[in-house]
N, C-alpha and C positions, 0 to 999 in steps of 0.2 A: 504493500500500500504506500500511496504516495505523503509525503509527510506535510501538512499544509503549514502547523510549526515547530520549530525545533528550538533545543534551547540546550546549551552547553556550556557550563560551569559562568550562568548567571551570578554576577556580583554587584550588589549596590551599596555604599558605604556615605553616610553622613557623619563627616569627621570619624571620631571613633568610636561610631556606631555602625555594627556589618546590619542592615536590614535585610538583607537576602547574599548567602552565603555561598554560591558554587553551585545551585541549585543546576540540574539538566532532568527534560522530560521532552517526549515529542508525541505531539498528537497530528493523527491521521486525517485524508481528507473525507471528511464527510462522517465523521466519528462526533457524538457529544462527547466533552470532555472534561470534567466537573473538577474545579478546581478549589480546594477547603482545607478550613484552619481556623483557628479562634484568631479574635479581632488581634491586630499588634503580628500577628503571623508573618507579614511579607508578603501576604496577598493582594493587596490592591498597588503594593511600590510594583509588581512582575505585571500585574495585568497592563500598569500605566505603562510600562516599558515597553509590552509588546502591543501597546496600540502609539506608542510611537509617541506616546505624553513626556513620557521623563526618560533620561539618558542613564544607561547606566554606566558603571564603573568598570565593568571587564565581562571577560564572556562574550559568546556568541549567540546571536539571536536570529531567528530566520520567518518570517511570516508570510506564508506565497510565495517562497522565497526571495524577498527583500528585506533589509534592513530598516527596521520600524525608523530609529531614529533619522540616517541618512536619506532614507527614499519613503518618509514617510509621507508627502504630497502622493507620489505613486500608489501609495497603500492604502491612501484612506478612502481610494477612489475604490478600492474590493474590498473593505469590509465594512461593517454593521456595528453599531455600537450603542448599547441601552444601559445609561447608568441606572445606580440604584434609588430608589422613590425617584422615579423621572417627572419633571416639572416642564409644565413648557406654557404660556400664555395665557392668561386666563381667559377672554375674550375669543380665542380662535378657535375655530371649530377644526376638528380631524381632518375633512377632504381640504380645507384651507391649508393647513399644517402641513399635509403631505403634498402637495403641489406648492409651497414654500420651497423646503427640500429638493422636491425635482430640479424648483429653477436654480438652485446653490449646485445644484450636480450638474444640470445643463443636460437634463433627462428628460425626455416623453414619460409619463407615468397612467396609470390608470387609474386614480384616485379608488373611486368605487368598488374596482376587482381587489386592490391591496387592502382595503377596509373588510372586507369580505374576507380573503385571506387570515387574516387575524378577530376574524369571530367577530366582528364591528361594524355589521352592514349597517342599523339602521342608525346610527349615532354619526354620521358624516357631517349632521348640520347644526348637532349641540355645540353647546357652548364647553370648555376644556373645562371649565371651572365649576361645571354641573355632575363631569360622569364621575363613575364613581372610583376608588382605585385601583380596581381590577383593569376597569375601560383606558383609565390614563396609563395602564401598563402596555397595555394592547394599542392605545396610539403610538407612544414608544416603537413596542415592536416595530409597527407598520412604519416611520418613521427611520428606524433602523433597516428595513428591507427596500429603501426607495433606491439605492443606486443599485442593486440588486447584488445584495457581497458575496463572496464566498464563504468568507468567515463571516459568525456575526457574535460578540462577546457580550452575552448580556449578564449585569451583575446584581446579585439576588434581584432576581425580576418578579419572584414573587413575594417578598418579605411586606409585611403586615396588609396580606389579601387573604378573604375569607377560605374555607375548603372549594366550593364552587371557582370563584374564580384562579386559586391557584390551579388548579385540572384544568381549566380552558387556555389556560397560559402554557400547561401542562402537551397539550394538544396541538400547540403553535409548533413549541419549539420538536416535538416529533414529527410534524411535518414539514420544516425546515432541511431536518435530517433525509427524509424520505428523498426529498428535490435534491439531495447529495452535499448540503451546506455541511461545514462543520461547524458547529458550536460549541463554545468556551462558555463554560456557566461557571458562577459563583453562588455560592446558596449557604448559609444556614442549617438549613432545612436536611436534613442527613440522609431523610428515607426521600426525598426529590432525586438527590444524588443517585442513590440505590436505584432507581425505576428508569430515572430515563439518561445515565450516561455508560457510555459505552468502555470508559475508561476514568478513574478517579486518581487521582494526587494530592497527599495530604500535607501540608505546610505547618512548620510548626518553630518558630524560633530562627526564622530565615533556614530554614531545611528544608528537603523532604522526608518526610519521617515511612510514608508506604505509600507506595502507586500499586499501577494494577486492574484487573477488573475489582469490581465488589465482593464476588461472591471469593476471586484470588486472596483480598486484602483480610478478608474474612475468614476465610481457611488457615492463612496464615499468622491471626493473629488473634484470634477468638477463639474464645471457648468450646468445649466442643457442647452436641447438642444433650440436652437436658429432658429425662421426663418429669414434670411437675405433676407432683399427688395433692389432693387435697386432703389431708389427713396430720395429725397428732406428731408430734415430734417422735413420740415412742414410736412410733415406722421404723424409726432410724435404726437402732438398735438390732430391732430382728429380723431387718431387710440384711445387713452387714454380715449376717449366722449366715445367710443363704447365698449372697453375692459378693462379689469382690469389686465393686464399683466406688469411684466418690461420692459422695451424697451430702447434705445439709438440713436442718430444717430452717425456711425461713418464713416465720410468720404467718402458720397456720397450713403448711407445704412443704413437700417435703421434696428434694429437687436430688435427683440422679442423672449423672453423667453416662452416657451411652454412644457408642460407637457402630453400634449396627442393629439389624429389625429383630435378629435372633437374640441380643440382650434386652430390645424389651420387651420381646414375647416371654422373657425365662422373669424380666422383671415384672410383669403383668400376673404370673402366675403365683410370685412368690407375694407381691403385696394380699391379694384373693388369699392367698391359703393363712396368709400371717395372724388369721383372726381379730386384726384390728380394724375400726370400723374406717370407710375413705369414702366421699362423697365423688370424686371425680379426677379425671387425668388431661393432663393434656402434654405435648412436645412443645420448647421453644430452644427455639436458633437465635443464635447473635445478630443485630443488626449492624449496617456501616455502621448506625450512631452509637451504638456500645462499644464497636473497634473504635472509634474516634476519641473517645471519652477516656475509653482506657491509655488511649494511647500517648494521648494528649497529659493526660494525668500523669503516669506513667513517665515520662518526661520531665513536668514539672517537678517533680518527685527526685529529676534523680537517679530514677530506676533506668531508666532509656535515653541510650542515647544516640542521635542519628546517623546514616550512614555517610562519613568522611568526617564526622566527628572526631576533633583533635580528644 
């Protein structure tokens, strides 16, 4: 697959501060590609960098293959850019806004189809200052698709939008994918990351601390999976006589570690026979946001530390 950006021993330093430390990752074209960290991370100094906003200090950076900073007039003419809570004139309506746009590109546009495009047919002739912030994200969007990019980096595009409209947001940016874009996300949001990127990178103290796919990052740094009992902590005890598994009780549950269908068929049988009484069972798996949390923590801590870590 062809690489649409590359990044190679990124460095950004304010006097004697490293904000982003040697960092390298490359995402593919036409790939989402979810990039996260707690605030302070190095995440918005790398995103500014590879949209060609701020210079850095060493390293190589490639976007379409051009260098953001030197040929970034060339680059901003193929990519898309949605900051975060985007804001744009109170008074102007969406088809206004996006045929603003066009005439800054020196584009034909479609006003109508692009609104449509982003879930925003009948709101062309409101006012910015009325819809709501799902809609003002979705003008964004559309806004961000007028010169028609390759790349397009939106940053937490959906932070403080309801469940409905982060899904319809949800929905853009899978169809962005489908038409072969690549998209650079920022998000928060851990299980956004989980669902719709094809490749994740997680930032942490100008590092990377795990790239990967999700379910990768997650295998290799998660827990493994869990049956949860509903039942008495005294489980514990006489599940232990019968298996050789880890187990816990937390709060009212009694939680085993398992690694395949035949341990908890042999562990279904022994809670049943243990004559203690259990109202119910279920399985749980680690999400990104528990690796993230752990990991992050983990880190903070002390415990972890990243790779090329002096």
């Amino acid at each position: 697959m062809v690489d649409a950006i590359r990044v190679r021993g990124l460095t950004k330093r304010y006097g004697a501060l490293t904000a982003v430390g040697g960092i390298e990752f490359r995402v593919g074209a036409g790939e989402v590609f979810a990039f996260l960290g707690p605030n302070g991370a190095g995440k918005t100094t790398t995103v500014e960098i590879l949209e060609g906003l701020r210079k850095r200090t060493d390293g190589e950076v490639e976007v379409l293959g051009l260098d953001p900073w030197s040929q970034g007039r060339e680059l901003h003419e193929r990519i898309g850019v949605i900051p975060q809570d985007f804001r744009f004139f109170d008074k102007i309506t969406p088809r206004e806004a996006i045929r603003y746009y066009a005439a800054l590109f020196d584009r034909p546009v479609d006003a109508d189809a692009l609104l449509k495009r982003v879930e925003l047919p009948d709101k062309g002739d409101a006012h910015f200052e009325t819809l709501s912030g799902g809609q003002k994200q979705k003008v964004g969007l559309s806004l961000a698709l007028v010169n028609d990019p390759q790349v397009c980096f939106l940053d937490e595009p959906t932070t403080g939008l309801d469940p409905k409209a982060r899904r319809a947001i949800w929905e853009v940016v899978r169809g962005l994918k489908a038409d072969g874009r690549t998209v650079f996300l920022t998000t928060h949001y851990l299980e956004e990351a989980q669902l719709l990127a094809d490749q994740v990178a997680i930032i942490h103290q100008g590092r990377i601390i795990a790239d990967g796919t999700s379910a990768g990052i997650i295998k290799a740094f998660g827990r493994p999976d869990r049956l949860v009992v509903e039942a008495p902590a005294s489980l514990v005890p006489v599940l232990r006589s019968k298996v050789n598994l880890p187990m816990r009780a937390v709060g009212g549950t009694v939680e085993i570690e398992y690694r395949s269908k035949q341990e908890v068929l042999a562990l279904i049988g022994a809670i049943e026979s243990s004559g203690i009484p259990w109202t119910g069972l279920s399985t749980r798996s680690d999400t990104l946001e528990d690796v993230f949390v752990s990991l992050v923590g983990r880190m903070d801590d002390g415990v972890l530390h990243p790779p090329g870590a002096p």
